[in-house]
N, C-alpha and C positions, 0 to 999 in steps of 0.2 A: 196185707190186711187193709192197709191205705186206701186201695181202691172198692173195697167191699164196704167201708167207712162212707166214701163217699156216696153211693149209692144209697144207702143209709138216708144218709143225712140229705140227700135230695130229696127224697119219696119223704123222709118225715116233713121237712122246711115246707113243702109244699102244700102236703095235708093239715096240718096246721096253718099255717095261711089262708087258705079255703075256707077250716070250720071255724078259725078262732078271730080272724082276720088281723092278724099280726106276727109279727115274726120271731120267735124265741130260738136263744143260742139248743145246737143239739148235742147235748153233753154222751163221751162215753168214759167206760170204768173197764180195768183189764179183770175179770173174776178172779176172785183169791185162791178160787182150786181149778182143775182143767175139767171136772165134771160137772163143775155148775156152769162149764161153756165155755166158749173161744171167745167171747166181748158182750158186753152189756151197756143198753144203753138206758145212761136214769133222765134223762129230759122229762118225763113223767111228772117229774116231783118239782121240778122249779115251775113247769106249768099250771100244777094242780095249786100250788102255793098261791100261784097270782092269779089266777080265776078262779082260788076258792073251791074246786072240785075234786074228785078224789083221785088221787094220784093209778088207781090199779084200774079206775075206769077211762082214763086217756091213755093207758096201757093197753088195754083191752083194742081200743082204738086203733093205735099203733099195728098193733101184731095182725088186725085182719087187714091192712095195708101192706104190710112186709112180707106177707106169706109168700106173696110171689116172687121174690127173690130168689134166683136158680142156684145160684152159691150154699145157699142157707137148706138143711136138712131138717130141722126144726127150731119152733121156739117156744120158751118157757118166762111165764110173768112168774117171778120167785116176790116172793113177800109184798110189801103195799105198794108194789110199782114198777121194781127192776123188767126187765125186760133180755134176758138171754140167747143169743145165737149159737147154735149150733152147727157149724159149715158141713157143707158133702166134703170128706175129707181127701177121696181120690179126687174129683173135680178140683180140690183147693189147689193139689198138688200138680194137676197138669195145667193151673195158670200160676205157677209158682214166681216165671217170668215177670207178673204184672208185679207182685211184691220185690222181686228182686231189681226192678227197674222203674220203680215207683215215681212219676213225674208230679212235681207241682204244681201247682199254680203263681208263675214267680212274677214281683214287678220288674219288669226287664232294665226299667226307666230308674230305678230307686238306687239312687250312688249309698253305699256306706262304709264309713272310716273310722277306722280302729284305732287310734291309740294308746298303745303300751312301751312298758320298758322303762323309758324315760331315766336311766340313770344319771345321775349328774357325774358328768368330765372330770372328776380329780381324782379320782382312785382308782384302785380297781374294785369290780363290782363281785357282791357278796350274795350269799344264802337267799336276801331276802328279795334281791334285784332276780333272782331268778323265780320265786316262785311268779312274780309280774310277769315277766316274759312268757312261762310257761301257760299263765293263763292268759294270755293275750291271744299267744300265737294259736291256743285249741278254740277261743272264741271265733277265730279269721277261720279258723278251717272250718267249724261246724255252720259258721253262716253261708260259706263257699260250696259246704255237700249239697247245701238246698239250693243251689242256684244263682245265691246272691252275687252283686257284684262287690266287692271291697277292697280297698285301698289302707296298707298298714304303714301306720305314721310312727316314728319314735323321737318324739322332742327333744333336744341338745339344748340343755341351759345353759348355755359356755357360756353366758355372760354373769350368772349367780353368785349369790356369798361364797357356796362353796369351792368351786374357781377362784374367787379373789382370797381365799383364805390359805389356797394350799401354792398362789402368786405369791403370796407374802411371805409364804414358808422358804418357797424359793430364793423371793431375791432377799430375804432378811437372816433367816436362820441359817440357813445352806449356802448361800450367796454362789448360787452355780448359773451361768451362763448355759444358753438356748445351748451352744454347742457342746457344751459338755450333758448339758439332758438329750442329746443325741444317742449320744453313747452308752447311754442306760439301757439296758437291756428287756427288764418289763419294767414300764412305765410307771405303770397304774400302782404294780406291787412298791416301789419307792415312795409314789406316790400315797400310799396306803400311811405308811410308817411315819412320813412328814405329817399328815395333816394330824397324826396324833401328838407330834410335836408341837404343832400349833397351837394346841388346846393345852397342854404342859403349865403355861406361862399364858393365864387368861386373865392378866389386870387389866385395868383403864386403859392404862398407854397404848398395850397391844391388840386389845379392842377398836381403840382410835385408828391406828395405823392401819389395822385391817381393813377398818368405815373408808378410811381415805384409798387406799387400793383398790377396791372394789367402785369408790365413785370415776377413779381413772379409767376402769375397764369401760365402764358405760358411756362415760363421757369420749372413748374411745382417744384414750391419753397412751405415748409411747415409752418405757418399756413394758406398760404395764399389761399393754392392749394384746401386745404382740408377744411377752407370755402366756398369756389367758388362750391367745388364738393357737399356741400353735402344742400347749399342755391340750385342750379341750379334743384338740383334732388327735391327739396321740394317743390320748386314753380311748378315744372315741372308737380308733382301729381295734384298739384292744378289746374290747367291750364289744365289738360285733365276733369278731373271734370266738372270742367265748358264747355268746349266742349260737352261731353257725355252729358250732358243735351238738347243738341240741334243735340242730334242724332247723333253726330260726331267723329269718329274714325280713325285712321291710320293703317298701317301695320308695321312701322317701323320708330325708331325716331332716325337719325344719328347726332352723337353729333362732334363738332369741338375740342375738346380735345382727341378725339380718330383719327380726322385725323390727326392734332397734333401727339403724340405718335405714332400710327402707318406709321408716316415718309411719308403720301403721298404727302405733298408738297415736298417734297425732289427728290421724283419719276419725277412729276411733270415740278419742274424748270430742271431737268438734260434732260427731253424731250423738253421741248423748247428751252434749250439753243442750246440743237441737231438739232432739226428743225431752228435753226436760225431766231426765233420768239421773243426772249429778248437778249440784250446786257448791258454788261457793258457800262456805262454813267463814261468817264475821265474828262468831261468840262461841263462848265455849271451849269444851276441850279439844274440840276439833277446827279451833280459830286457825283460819291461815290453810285450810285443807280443802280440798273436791271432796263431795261425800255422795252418799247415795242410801235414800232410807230405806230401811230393810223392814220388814214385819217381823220379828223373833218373841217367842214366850211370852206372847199375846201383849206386847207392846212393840213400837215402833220405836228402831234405831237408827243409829248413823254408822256405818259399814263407810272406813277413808280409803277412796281410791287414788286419790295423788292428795302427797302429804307436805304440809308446809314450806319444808324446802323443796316442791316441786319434783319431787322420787316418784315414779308410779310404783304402787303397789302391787305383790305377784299377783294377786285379784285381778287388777287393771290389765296389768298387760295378757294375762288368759283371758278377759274380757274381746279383746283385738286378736287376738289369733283365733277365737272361738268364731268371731264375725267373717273373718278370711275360709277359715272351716267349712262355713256354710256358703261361701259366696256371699257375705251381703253388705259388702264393698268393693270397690274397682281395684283395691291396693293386690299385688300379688308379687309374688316370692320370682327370682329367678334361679333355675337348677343345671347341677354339670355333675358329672358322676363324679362320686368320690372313692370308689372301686371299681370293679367289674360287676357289684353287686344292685350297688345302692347307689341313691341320688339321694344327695344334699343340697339343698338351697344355698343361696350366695347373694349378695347384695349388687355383685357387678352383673353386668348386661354381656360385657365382653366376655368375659367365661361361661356363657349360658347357653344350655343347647336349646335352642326354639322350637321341637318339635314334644318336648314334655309339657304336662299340664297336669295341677295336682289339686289339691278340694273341691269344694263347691259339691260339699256332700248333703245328702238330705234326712240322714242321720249319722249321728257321731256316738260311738263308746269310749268313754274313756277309764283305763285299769289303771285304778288307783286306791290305796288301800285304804281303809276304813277314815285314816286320821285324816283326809283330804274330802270327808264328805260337807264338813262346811264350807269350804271353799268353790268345792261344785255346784252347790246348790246357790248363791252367791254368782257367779256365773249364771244359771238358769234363770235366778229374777234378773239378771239385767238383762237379760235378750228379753224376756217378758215385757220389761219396763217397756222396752225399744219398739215393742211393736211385733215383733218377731217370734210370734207366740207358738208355731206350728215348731218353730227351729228351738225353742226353747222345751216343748213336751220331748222332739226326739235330742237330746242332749241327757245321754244315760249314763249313771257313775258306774262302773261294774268293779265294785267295789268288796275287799275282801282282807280277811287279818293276817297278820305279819306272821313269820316265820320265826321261833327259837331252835337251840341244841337240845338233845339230851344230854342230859349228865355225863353217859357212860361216852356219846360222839364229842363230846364238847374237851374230857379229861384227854380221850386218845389224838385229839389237835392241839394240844397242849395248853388249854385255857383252865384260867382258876375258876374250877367249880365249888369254891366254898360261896354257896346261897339254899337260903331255907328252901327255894323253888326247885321244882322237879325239874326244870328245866333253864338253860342260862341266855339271857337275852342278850341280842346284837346291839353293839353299840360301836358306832364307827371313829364317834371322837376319841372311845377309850380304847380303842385296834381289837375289840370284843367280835370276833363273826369270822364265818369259814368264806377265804375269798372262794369263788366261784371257781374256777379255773383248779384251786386245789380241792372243793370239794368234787368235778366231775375226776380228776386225774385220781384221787382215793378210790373212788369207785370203779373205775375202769380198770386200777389196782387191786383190786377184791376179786372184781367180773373174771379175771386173766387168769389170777391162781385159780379159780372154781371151773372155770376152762378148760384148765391143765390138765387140774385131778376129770377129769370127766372122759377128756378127749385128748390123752398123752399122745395119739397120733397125730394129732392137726400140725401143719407147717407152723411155726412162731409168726408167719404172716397172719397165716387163716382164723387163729387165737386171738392174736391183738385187733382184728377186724370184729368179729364175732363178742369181744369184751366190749369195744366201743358202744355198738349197739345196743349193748344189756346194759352199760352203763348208765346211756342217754336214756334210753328207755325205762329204767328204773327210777329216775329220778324225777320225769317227766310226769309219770303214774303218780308218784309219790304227792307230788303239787298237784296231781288236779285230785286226787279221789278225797280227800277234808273239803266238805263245804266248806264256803267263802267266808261262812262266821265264825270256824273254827281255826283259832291257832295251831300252824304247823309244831309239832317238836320230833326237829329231825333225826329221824336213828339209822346207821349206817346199816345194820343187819337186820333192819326190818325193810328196808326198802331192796334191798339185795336176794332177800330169798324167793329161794323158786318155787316156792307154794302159797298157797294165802292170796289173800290180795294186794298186787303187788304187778308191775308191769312184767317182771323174767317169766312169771307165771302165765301171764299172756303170751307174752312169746315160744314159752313152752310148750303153748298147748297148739299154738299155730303151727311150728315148725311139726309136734307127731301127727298132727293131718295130714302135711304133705308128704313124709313119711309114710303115712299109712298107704297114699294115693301112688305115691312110686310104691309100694310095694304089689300094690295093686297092680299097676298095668305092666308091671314085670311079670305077674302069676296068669293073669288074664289075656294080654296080650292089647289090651285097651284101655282107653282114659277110661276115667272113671263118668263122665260126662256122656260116654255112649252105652251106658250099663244104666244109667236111670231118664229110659225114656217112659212115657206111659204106652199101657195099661199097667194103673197100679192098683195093687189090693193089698188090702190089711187082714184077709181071711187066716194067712198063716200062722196069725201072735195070739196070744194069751190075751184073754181083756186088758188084764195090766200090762201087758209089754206095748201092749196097742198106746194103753192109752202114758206113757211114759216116751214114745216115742213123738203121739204126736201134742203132748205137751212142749217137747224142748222145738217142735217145728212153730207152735202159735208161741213160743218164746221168740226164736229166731224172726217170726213176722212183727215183732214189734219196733222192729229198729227205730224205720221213720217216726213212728208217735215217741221215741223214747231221744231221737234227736231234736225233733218239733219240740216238745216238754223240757229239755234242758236248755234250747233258746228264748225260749216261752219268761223260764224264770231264771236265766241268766245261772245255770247250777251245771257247771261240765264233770262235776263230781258224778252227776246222776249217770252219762253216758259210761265214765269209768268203771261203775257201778254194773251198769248193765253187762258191759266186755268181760265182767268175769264171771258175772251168772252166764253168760253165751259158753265161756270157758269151763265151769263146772258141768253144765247140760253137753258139751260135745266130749266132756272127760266119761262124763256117766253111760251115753252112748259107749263110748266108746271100750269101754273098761268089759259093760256087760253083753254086749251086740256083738258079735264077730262079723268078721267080714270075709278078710281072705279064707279063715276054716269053713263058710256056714257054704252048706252043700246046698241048701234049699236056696233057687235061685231068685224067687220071689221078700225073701226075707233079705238078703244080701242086698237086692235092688233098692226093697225099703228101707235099711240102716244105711244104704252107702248115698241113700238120700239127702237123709236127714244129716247126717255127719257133712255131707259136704254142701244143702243148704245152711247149717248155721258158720259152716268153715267161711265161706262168701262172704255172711255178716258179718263176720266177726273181723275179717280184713277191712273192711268199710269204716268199722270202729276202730282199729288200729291206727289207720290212716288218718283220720280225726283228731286221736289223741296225741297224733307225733309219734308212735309205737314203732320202730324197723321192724323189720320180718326176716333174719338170720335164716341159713338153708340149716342149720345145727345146730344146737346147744349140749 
């Protein structure tokens, strides 16, 4: 439909130009029934608006322009302006191609990098580190279906409070040496249990002790440093692990002890203070600090970026990895892999391999959840301040709310749910949240016995393969179909079932196409792919069978606009959204159209069309959403 759009939107932009002499955006609408049309365009009404003229007479306009479009069967001005298309529906179908191969117009040149994840090093990672990841890693894929070039970053705060807190816990409460944390088996999970230890026993003192731990990490003090470095790196493994199980991978993971060491906050403040973007604070409550005035609720503040004893604030130092980000300093990271996977930055030259090269992006996103929206924007006025105004518009928060239990998930992992709330919120210092690794392994534990019951023939291999996928996928669905504003509340048997919307349901309905399609070229003797060539007609169906079929085909032609619009407003909920109305429209085909029975070979040609254009889509959207595609369920 994309390239029928465009054509559109040439023939309008230019007639307009000619008569108006200026250029206005050319808006389209998808019609809210299949009989008032395949697409509509209202540009009519923002023109009429601003020249004052009546919206159904630059309608009028339009449509003796457009008539000659070969695609288009007819068109209808409906009410004060719209303007509806009507496609030749065989012609639509013999360039189905152009839709299913729909090329953009990309900037080839335009780097862009992703940041998500971002868990910090002392635990292991929970419920809410995963809905981050999940929308990171479907952000990277849906700007990669269009073309984009991207690079996925996942920041390592090894050198953080929370590092110095669960160092403390270490060498203070537990008093275990590096080689006995060898021998622990999952890190992250001991580590989980300590750093609630930590918080146990939260007086002065052991506040103090903490403050001072945490200033030996940075200050790159021994044994403190060389706990911090080699906890950070342990959990760090674990914590990709657990990603990589739900598909999810980076290109490079830059760690804060190397921008530390490699002096880029140094870089950093010596250009602000150049640019005259941070001063010295003589008075006040900010004596003894760098500041930098901020504009908030219609007065002007002091935002402290390094504070009296000379600390940079997490502000600050995101201010210097934001500036590396973009390129717009000479300072740069050296990298050596830290798997077979991923690259990690490092501070030495010696361990670095020379032939990688990482930022110098020319927009950045970064997934981070709602409570970090001050802080980003914070970051945006200081590259503003700096001059660097083009790099400060593309610095985007994608930004989105936290993840709780349900009651009923939250009781059967053993947490106290007595709270007035419908649902129990995570809390790490209180050991409150399902670690990640046991919420996918529950799931995968569900997926297996519903497996079982389903398919008591499958080998115990084929089973536990097939659970995985329904697992990953079920969860994956789950975090993205709640808009970014809405709080998750996770439920084990609603993200598990195989109806609804819901990822297994997606997968359900992929795996009975192919189904249908072996069934097919067992009975026929042929793919299904040399059974719908053209000459197509729609003579054989009922008005309504016609026009219910080729509804769910201008369904299936929306993909691209329906991944363009969830880039557009940063909402991957919308795409998940779409993959199950694809999934309901190929069930309804399917349920009422037969195929291998229907003797008329003209009708057969037409459902096994449609069934296996939107089946195409719907793969496309899969692959987007992180969705596997099992041969069974």
């Amino acid at each position: 439909m994309e390239y029928i759009k465009r054509k559109i939107e040439t023939i309008v932009s230019e007639y307009v130009k000619k008569e108006f002499g200026e250029d206005y955006p050319v808006r389209f609408l998808n019609p809210p029934k299949i009989s008032m049309g395949d697409l509509t365009l209202s540009s009519a009404f923002e023109i009429g608006k601003k020249l004052r003229k009546n919206p159904r007479e630059i309608a009028e306009k339009f449509k003796s322009v457009l008539e000659k479009l070969e695609e288009v069967e007819k068109i209808e001005i409906a009410g004060p302006g719209y303007i509806n298309f009507f496609f030749k529906k065989e012609k639509y179908l013999e360039e189905i191609e152009k839709v299913l191969n729909y090329k953009r117009d990309t900037e080839a040149e335009e780097k862009i990098i992703v940041e998500h994840t971002n868990i910090n090093p002392n635990k292991a990672a929970h419920i809410g580190h995963i809905r981050n990841a999940v929308l990171g890693d479907t952000l990277v894929r849906m700007l990669r279906a269009t073309g984009k070039k991207v690079e996925v970053q996942n920041y390592i705060d090894d050198t953080g409070v929370q590092v110095a807190d669960v160092v403390y816990g270490v060498l203070y409460i537990d008093r275990k040496s590096i080689d006995e944390l060898k021998k622990i088996d999952k890190i992250d999970y001991y580590l989980w249990d300590l750093y609630v230890k930590v918080y146990e026993k939260d007086d002065e003192e052991s506040k103090q002790k903490r403050r001072e731990v945490h200033h030996k990490i940075e200050r790159g003090e021994n044994p403190e440093k060389e706990y911090a470095e080699f906890i950070s790196t342990e959990v760090l493994k674990r914590h990709l692990q657990t990603t990589a199980r739900l598909g999810i991978d980076y290109d490079v993971l830059p760690r804060e002890s190397d921008i530390i060491s490699l002096k880029f906050w140094e870089s950093a403040f010596e250009l602000m203070k150049e640019k005259g973007v941070i001063y010295f604070q003589t008075e006040g409550d900010n004596k003894g600090c760098w500041v930098m005035k901020v504009f908030e609720d219609g007065e002007e503040r002091e935002k402290v970026i390094v504070k009296s004893n000379g600390a940079i604030t997490y502000v600050g130092k995101d201010i210097s990895y934001h500036l590396w980000k973009f390129g717009l300093f000479e300072k740069d990271f050296y990298y050596k892999k830290l798997d077979n996977r991923h690259y990690i930055t490092t501070s030495s030259e010696k361990d670095a391999d020379k032939n990688v090269s990482f930022g110098k992006g020319d927009r950045v996103y970064n997934v981070i959840d709602q409570r970090q929206s001050y802080l980003q924007n914070i970051v945006k006025k200081a590259l503003k301040k700096m001059g660097f105004e083009k790099q400060s518009e593309n610095l985007i928060h994608f930004s989105y709310e936290v993840v709780a239990l349900s009651k009923k998930s939250a009781k059967e992992m053993g947490f106290n749910t007595d709270t007035d709330k419908s649902f129990v919120e995570v809390s790490g210092r209180r050991g409150v949240g399902v670690k990640a690794d046991d919420l996918i392994d529950e799931l995968e534990k569900r997926a297996l016995k519903e497996v079982k019951e389903r398919h008591p023939e499958f080998s115990s291999e084929k089973s536990e393969s097939i659970a995985k996928m329904i697992s990953s996928s079920a969860l994956r669905y789950y975090m993205i179909k709640y808009t970014l504003n809405s709080m998750i509340v996770f439920d084990f048997e609603e993200a598990l079932k195989f109806e609804g919307e819901t990822g297994p349901y997606l997968q359900y309905s992929n795996v009975r196409m192919k189904s249908l399609f072996r069934k097919f070229e067992e009975e026929f003797g042929k793919k299904p792919e040399d059974e719908i060539n053209p000459p197509y007609s729609f003579d054989s169906f009922e008005p309504k069978e016609r026009e219910e079929l080729w509804e769910a085909i201008i369904i299936g032609s929306r993909f691209d606009n329906e991944l363009d619009t969830a880039i557009k407003n940063l909402e991957p909920s919308r795409l998940a959204k779409y993959g199950f109305y694809l999934c309901q429209k190929l069930n309804f085909i399917y349920n009422n159209f037969p195929v291998i029975k229907e003797k008329n070979q003209e009708r057969r040609k037409i459902t096994l069309f449609t069934l296996h254009f939107l089946y195409k889509q719907l793969n496309k959207v899969l692959d987007i959403l992180g969705i596997e595609k099992p041969e069974a369920m």
